[in-house]
SERO-4910 file (N, C-alpha, C, O; in steps of 0.05 Angstrom, whole numbers):
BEGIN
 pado doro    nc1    nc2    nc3   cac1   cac2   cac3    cc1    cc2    cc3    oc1    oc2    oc3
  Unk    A   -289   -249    849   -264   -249    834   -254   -220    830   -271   -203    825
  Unk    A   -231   -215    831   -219   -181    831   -223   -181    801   -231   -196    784
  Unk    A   -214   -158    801   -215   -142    771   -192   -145    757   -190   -146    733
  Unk    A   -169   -147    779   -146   -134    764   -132   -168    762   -109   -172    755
  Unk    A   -158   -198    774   -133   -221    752   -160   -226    725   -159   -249    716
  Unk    A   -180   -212    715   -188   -214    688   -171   -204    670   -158   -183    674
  Unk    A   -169   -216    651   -156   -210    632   -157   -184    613   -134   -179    605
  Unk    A   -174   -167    605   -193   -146    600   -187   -131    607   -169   -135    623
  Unk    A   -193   -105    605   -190    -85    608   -215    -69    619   -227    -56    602
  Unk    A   -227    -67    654   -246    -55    667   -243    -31    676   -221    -23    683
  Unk    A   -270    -14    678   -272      3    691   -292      5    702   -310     -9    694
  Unk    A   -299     22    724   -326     27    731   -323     65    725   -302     79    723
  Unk    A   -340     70    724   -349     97    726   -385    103    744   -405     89    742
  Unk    A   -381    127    761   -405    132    776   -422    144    747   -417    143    723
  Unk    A   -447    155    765   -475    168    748   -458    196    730   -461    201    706
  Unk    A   -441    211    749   -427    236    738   -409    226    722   -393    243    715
  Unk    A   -403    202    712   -383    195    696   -354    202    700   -339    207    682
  Unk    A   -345    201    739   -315    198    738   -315    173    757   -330    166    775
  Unk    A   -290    162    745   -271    144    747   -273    126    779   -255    132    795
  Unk    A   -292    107    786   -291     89    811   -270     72    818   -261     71    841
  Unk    A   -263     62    802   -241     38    796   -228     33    777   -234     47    757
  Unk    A   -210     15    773   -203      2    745   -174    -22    755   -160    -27    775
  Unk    A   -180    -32    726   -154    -51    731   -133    -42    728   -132    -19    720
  Unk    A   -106    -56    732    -77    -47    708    -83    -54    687    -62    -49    675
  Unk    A    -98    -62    671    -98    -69    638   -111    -47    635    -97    -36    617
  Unk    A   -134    -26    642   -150    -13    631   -126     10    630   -119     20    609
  Unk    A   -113     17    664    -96     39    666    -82     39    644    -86     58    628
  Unk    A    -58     15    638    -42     10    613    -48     24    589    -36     40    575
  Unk    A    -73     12    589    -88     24    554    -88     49    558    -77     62    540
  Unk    A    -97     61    574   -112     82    569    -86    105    579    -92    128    583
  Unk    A    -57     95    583    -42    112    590    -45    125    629    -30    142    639
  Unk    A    -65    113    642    -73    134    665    -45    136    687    -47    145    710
  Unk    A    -18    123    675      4    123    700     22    157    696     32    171    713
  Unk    A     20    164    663     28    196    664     11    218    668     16    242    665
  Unk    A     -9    206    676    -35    226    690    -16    240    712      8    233    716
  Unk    A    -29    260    729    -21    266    761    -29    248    779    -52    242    772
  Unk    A    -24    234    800    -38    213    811    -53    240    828    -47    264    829
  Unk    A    -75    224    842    -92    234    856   -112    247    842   -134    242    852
  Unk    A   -113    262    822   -133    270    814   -158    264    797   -159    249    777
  Unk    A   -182    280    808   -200    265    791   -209    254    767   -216    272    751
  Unk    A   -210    234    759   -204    222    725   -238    219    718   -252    205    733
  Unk    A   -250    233    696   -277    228    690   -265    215    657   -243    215    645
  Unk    A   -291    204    652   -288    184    626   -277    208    610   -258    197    598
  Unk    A   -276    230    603   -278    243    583   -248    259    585   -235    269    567
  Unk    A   -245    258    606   -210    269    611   -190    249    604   -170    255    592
  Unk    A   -202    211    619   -175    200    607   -193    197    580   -172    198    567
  Unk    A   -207    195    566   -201    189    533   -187    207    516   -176    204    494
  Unk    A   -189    233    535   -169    250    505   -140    249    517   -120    253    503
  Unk    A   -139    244    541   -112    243    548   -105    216    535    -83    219    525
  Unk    A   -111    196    532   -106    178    512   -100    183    475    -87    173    457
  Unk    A   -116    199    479   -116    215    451    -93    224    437    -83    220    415
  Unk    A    -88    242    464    -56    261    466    -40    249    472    -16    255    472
  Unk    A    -48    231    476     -9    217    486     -7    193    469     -1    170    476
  Unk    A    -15    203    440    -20    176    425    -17    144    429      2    129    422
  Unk    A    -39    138    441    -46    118    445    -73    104    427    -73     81    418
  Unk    A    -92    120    425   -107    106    396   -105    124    375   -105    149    374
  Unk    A   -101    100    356    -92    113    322   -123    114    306   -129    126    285
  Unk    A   -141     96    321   -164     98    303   -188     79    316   -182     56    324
  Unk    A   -211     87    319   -232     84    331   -254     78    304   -266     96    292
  Unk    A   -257     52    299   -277     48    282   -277     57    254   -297     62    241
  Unk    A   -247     57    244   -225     65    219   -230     98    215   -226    110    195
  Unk    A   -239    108    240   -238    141    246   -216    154    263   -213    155    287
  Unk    A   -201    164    241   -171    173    258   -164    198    262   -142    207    267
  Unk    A   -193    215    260   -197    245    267   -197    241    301   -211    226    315
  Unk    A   -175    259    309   -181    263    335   -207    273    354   -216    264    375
  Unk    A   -213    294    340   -244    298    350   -266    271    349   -277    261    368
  Unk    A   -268    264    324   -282    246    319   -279    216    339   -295    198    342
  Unk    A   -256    220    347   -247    192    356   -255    192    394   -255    173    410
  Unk    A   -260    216    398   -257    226    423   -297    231    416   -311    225    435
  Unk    A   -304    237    400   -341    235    408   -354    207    399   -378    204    398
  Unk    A   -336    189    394   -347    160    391   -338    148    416   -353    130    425
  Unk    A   -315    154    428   -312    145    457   -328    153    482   -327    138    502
  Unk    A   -343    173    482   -357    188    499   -383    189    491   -396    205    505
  Unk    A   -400    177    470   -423    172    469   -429    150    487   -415    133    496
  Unk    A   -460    155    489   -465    136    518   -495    141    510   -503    164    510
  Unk    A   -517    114    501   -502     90    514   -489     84    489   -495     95    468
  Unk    A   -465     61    490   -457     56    456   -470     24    455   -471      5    470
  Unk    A   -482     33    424   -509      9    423   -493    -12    412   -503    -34    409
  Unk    A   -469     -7    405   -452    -29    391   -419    -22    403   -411      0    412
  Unk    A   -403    -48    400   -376    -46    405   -364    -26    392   -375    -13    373
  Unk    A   -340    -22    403   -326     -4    388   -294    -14    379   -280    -24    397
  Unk    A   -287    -11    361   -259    -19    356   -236      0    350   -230     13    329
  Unk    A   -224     -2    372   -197     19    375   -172      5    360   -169    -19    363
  Unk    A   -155     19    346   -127     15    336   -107     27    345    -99     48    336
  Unk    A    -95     15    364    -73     31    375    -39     30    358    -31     15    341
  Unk    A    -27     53    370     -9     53    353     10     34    350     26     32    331
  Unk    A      5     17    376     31     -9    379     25    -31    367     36    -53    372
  Unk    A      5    -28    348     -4    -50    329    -28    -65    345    -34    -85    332
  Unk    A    -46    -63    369    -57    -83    376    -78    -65    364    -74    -43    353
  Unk    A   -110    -85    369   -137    -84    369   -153    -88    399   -150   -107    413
  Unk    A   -170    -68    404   -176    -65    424   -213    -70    414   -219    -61    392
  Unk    A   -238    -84    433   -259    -75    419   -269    -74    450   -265    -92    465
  Unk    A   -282    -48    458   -284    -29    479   -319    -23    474   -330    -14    454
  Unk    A   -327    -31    494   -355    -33    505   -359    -22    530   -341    -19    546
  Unk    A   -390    -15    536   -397      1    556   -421     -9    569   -438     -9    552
  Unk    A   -433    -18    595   -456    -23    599   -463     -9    625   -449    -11    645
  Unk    A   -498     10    623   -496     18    643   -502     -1    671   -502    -26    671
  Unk    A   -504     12    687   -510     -1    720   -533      4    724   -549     13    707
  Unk    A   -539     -2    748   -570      4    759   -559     38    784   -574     50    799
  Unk    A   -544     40    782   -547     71    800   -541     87    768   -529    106    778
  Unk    A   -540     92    740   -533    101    723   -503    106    717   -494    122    701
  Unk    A   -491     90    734   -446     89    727   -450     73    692   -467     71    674
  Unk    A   -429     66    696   -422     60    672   -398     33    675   -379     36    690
  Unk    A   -401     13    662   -371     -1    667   -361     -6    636   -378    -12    619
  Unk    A   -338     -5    632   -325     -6    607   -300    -27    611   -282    -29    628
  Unk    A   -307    -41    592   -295    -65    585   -274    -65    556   -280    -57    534
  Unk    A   -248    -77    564   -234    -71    536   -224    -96    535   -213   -104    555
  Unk    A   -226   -112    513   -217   -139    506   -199   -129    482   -203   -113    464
  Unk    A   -174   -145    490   -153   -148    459   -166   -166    435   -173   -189    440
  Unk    A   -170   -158    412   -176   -184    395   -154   -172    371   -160   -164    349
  Unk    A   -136   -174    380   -106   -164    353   -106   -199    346    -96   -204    324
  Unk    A   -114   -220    359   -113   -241    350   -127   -250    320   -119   -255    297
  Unk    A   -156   -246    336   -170   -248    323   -171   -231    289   -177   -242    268
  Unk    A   -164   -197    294   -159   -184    270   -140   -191    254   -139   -182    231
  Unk    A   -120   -211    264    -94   -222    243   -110   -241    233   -107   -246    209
  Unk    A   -127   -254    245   -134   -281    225   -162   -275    206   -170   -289    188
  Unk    A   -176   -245    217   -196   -241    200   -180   -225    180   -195   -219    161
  Unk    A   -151   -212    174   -147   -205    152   -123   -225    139   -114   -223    116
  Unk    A   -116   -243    155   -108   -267    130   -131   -279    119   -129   -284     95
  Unk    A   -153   -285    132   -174   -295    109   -180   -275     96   -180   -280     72
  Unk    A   -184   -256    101   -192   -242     78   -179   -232     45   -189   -222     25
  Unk    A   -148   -241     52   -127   -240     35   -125   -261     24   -118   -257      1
  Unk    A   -127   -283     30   -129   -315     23   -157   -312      2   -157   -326    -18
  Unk    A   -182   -292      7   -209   -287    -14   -193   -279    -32   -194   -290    -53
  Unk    A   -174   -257    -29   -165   -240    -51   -142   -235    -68   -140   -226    -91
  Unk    A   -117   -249    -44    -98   -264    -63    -94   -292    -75   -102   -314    -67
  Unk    A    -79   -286    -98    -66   -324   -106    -47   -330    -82    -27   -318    -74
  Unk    A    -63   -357    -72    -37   -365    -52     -3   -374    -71     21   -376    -65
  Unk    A    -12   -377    -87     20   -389   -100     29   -360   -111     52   -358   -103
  Unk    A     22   -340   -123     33   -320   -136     26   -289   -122     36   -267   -128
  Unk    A      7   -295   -101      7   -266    -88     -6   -248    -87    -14   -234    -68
  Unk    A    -12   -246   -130    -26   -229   -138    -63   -232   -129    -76   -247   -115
  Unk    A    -69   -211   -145    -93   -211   -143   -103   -234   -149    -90   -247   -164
  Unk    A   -136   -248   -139   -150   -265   -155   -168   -250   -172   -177   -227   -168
  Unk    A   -175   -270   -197   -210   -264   -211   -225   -249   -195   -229   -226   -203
  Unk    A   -239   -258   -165   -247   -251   -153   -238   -215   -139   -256   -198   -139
  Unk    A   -229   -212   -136   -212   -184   -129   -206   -161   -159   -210   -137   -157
  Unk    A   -197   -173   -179   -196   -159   -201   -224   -163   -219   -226   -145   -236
  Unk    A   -235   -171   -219   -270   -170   -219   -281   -147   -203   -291   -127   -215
  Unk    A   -280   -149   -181   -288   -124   -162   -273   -102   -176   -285    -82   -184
  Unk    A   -249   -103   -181   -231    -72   -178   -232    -67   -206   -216    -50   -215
  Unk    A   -247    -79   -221   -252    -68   -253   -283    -54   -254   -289    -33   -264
  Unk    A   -304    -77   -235   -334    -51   -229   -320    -28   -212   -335     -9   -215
  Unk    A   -302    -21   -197   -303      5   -187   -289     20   -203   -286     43   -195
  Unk    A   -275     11   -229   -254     32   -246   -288     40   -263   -297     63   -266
  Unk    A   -299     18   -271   -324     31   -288   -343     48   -277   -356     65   -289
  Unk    A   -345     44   -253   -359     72   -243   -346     88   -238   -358    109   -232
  Unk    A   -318     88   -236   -306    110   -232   -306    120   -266   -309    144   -269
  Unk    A   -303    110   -282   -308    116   -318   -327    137   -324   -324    158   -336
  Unk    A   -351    125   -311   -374    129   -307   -375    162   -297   -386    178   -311
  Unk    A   -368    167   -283   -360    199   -271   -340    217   -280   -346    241   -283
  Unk    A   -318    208   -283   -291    218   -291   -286    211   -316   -263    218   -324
  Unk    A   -304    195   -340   -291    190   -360   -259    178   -371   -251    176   -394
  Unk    A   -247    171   -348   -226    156   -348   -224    144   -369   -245    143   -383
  Unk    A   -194    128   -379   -203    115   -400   -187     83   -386   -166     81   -374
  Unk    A   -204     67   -392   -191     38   -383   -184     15   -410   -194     13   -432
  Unk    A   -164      1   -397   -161    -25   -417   -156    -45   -396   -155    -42   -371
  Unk    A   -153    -68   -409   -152    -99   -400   -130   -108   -422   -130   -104   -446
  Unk    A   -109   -124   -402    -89   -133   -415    -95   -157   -409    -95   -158   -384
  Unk    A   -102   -187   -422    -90   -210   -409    -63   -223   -430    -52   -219   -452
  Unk    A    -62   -241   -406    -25   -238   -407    -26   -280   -405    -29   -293   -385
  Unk    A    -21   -291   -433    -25   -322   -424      4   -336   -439     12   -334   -462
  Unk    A     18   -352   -413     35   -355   -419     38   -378   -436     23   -397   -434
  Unk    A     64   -380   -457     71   -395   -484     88   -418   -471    106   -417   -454
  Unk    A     79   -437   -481     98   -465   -474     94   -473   -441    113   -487   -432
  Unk    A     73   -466   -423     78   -464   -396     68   -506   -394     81   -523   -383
  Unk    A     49   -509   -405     34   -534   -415     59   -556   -414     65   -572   -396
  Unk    A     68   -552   -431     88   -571   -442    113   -571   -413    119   -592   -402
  Unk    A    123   -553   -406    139   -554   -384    129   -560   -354    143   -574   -340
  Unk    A    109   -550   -347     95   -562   -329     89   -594   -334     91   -605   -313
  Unk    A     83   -611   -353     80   -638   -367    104   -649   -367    106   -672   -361
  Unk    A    126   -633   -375    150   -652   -384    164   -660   -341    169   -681   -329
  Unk    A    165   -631   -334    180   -631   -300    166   -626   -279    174   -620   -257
  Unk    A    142   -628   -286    118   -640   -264    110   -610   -247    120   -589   -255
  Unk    A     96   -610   -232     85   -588   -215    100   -568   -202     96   -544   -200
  Unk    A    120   -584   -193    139   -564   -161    154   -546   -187    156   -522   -181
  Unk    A    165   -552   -211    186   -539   -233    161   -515   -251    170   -494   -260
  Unk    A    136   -522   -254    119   -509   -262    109   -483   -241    105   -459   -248
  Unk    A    108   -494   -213    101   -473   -199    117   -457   -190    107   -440   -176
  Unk    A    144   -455   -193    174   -441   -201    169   -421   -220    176   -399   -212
  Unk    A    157   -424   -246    155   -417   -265    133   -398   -260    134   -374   -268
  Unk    A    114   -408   -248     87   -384   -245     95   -361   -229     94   -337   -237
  Unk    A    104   -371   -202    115   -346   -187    143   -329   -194    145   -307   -184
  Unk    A    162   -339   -210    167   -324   -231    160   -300   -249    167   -276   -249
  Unk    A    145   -313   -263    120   -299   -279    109   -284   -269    111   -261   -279
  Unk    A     93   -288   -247     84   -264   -230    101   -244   -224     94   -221   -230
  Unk    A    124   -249   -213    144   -224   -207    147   -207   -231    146   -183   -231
  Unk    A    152   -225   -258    167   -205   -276    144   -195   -290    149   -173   -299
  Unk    A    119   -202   -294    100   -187   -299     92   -159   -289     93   -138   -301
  Unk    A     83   -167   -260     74   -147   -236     96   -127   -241     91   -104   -237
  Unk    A    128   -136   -251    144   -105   -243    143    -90   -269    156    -70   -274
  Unk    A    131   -101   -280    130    -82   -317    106    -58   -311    102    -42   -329
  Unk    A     91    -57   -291     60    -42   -293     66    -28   -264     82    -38   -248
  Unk    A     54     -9   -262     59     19   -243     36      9   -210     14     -1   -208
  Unk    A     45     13   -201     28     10   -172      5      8   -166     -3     -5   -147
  Unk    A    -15     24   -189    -34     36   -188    -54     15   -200    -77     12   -190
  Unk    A    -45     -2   -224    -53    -21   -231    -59    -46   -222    -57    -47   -197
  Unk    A    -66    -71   -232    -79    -87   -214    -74   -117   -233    -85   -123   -254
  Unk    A    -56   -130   -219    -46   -145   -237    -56   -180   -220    -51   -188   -198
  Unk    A    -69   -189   -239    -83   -211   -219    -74   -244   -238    -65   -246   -261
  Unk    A    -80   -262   -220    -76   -297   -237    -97   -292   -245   -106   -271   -237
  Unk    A   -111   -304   -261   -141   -314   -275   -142   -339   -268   -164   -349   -266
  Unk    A   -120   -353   -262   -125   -385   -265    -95   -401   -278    -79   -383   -285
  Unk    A    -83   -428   -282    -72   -436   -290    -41   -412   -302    -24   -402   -287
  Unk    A    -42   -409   -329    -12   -396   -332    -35   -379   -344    -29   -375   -368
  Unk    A    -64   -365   -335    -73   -340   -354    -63   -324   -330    -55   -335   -310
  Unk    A    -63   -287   -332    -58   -270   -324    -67   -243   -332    -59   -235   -354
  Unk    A    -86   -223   -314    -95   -205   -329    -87   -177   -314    -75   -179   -292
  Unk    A    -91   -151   -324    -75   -136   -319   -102   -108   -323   -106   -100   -346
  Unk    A   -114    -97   -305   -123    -71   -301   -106    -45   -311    -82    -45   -307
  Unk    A   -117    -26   -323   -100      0   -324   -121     11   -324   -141      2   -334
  Unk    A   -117     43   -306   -141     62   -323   -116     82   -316    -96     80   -301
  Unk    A   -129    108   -341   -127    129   -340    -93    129   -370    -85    151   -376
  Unk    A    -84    109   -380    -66    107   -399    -58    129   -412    -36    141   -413
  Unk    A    -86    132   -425    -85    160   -447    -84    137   -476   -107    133   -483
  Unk    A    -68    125   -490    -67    120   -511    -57     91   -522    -49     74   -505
  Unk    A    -57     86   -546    -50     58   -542    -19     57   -554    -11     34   -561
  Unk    A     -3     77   -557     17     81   -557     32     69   -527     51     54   -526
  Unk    A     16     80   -505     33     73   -474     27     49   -469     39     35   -452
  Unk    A      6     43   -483      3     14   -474      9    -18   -483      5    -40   -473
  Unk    A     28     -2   -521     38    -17   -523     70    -19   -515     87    -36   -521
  Unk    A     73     -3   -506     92      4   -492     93    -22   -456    109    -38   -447
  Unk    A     82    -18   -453     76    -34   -426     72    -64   -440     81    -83   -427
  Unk    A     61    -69   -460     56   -101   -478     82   -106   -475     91   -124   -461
  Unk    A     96    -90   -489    126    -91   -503    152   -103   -479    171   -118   -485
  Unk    A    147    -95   -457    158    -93   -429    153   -121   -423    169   -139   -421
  Unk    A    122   -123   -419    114   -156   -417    137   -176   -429    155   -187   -416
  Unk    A    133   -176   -449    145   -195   -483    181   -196   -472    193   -217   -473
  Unk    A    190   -176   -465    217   -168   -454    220   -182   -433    232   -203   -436
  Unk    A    213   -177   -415    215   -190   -395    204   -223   -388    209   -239   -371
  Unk    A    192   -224   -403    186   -264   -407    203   -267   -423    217   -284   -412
  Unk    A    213   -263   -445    231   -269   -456    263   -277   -440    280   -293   -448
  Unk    A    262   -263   -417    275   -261   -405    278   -289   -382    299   -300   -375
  Unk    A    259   -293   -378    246   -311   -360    255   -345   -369    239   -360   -381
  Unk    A    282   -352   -362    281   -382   -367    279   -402   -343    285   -391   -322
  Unk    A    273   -424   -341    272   -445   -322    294   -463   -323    294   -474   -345
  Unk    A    314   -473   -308    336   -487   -299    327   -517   -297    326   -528   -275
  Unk    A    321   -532   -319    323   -556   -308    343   -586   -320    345   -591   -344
  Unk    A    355   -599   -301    372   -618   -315    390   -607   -335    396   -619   -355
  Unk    A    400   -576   -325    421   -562   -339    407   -554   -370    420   -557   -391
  Unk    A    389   -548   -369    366   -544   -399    357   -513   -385    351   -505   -363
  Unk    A    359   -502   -409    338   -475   -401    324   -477   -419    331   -485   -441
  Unk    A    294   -469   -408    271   -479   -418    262   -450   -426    266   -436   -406
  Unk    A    253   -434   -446    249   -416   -461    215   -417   -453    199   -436   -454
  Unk    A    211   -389   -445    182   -377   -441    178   -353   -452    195   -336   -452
  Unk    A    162   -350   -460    141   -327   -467    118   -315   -468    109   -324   -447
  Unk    A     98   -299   -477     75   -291   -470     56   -287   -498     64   -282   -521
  Unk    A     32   -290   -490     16   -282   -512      0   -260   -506    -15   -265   -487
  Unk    A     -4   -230   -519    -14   -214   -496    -41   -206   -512    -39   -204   -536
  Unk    A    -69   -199   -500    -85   -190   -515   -100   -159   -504   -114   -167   -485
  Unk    A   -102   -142   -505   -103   -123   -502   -136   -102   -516   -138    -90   -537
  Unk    A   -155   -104   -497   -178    -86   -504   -176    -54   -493   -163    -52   -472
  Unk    A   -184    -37   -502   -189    -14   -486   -222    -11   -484   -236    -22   -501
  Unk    A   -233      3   -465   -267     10   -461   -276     22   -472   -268     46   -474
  Unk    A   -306     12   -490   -325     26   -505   -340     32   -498   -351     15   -485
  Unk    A   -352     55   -498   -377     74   -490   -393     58   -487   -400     44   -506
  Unk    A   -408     55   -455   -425     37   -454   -425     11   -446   -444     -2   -437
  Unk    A   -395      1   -451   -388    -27   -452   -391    -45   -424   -388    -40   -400
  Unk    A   -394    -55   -430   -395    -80   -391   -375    -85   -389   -360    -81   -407
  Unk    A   -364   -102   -357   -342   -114   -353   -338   -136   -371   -318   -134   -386
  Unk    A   -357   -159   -373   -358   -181   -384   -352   -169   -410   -328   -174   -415
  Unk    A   -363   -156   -429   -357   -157   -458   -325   -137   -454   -311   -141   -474
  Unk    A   -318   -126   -444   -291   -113   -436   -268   -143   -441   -250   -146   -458
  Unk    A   -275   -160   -420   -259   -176   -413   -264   -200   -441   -245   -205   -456
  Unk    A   -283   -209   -444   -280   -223   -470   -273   -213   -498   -275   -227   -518
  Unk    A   -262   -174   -498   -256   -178   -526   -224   -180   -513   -209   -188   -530
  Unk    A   -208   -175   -485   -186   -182   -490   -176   -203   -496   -154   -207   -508
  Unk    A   -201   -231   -482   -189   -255   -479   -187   -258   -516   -168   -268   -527
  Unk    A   -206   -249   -526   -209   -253   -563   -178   -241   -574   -161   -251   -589
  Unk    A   -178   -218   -561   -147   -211   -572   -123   -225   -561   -103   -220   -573
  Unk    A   -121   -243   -540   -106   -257   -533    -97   -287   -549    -75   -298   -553
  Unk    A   -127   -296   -558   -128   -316   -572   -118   -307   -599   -101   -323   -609
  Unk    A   -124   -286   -614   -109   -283   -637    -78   -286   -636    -67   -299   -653
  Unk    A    -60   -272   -611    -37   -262   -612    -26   -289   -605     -3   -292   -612
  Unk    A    -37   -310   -593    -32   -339   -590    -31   -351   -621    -10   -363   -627
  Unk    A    -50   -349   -641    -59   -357   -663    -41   -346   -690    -47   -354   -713
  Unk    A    -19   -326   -687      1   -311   -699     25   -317   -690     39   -297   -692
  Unk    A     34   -330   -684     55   -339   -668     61   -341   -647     85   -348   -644
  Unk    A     49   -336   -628     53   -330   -597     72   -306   -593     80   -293   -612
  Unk    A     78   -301   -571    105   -281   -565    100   -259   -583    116   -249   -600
  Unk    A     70   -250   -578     62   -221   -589     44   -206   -571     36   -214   -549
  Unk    A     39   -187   -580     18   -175   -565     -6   -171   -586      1   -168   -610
  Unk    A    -28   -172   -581    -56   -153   -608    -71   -135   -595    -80   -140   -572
  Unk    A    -76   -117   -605   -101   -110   -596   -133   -110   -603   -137   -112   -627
  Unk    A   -151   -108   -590   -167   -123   -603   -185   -102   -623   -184    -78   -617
  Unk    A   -202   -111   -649   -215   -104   -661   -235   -116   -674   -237   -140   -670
  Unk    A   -249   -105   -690   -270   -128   -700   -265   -160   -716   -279   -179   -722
  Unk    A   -238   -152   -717   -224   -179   -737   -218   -198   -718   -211   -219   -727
  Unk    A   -219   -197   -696   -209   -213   -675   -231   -230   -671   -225   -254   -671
  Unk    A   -254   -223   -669   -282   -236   -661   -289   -252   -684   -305   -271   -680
  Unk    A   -277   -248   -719   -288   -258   -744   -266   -283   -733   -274   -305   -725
  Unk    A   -239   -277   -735   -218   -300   -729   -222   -323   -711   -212   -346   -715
  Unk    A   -240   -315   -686   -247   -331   -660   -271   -347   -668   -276   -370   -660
  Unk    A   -285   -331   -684   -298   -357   -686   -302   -370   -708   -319   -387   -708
  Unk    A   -285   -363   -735   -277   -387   -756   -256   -400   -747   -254   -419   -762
  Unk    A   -242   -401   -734   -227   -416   -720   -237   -441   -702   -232   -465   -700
  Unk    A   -252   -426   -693   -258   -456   -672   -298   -473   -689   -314   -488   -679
  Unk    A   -296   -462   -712   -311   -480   -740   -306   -508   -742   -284   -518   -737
  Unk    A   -322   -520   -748   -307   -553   -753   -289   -554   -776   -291   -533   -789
  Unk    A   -267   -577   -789   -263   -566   -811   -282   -572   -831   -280   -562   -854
  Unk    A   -299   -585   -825   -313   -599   -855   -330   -558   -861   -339   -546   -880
  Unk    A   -327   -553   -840   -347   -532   -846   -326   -506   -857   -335   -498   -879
  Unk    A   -304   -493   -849   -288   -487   -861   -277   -481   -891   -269   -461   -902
  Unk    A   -281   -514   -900   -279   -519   -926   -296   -522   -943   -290   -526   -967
***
């Protein structure tokens, strides 16, 4: 079978490592039609001339030119290699020797395959209905703010963000009018908080919110405040009814020492207070929050 009806991208190379053969897919890739014709092509001339005439943007998420040009030219390579070219494809480029010591290099497209290994991987890490982050993803990106704490002394808080009346309207106009409402919510949330932050679903109408580096809780009730504003803002259209939303916000900052888990359960505690005061507030949390949470949820006989 010829070379040039595989689909792939071949080459041969002799023992001295220049250029025996190849297909049009390999030439393509590798740019070899603005070469000079006739002259001798060794592996190591067309890779940087590929180099130079930007054609790969990144070799194994290494987008140093040097670097990208001594991972191409190592030999033997004990593993694939994955090129990023600039025209958006994925290339994963292998080498096996011969029995006289040539070399043949093989280049398969898998830009297929890389679109569907980074929609799954975004499907792990986003809400499919709202976009944002999941639990899962803002879990992770809260252990790397604490070790980043951990070094830099940064200062971090946790906002969660649970929305008022979502229950009752989701109940009264069913799912499709509720999930209106969430992705809503998401938008006007996510645009109150700076880029840098990390604004994720928790689940149902909860929502929580990463910051580091604030400085004080002045800015951060400042950012609560924005929240509260903007849900307020937030009505739902139904049967000519606007349906009135709001937020309950609870707000911890990090204690010397503190874990994720106890981080995240004194916001959810300050969330439950600011629910337990009327809703459509913000708290932050303190030791009174934890006495409130749990005489609250006391039986009453015990209460009284």
């Amino acid at each position: 079978q010829s070379i040039e009806s595989l689909p792939e991208g071949i080459a041969l190379f002799d023992g001295q490592h220049k250029l025996v053969t190849c297909n049009q897919h390999f030439r393509a890739l590798f740019d070899l039609a603005s070469l000079a014709p006739g002259q001798a092509l060794t592996r190591e001339k067309i890779f940087r001339h590929s180099i130079k005439a930007h054609r790969i943007q990144a070799v194994n998420d290494c987008t140093d030119s040097e670097g990208i040009a001594q991972l191409l030219l190592q030999t033997p390579k004990h593993h694939p290699l994955e090129l990023a070219l600039y025209d958006g494809r994925y290339i994963q480029f292998c080498e096996h020797l011969t029995q006289q010591n040539g070399l043949i290099g093989i280049c398969a497209d898998i830009t297929h395959l890389k679109q569907t290994q980074t929609l799954l991987e975004r499907m792990a890490t986003h809400d499919a209905l709202t976009d944002l982050a999941t639990r899962r993803l803002f879990n992770d990106r809260l252990e790397l703010a604490l070790n980043r704490h951990r070094r830099q002394r940064q200062d971090i808080a946790i906002m969660f963000i649970d929305m008022d009346n979502f229950k009752s309207i989701n109940d009264a106009y069913g799912h499709s009018i509720g999930d209106k409402v969430l992705q809503q919510a998401a938008n006007h949330i996510q645009s109150c908080f700076r880029d840098t932050d990390t604004v994720a679903r928790l689940g149902g109408d909860e929502f929580a919110v990463l910051l580091e580096g604030i400085g004080s809780r002045d800015r951060l009730a400042e950012f609560a405040e924005r929240v509260l504003d903007s849900m307020q803002n937030l009505t739902a259209e139904q049967q000519s009814t606007s349906l009135s939303i709001g937020a309950s916000i609870g707000i911890a900052l990090l204690q010397e020492g503190e874990s994720s888990a106890s981080l995240l359960r004194r916001a959810d505690s300050a969330c439950y207070q600011a629910k337990a005061l009327g809703r459509s507030n913000y708290q932050f949390y303190n030791d009174q929050n934890d006495v409130f949470f749990s005489s609250s949820l006391q039986p009453a006989s015990l209460k009284s």
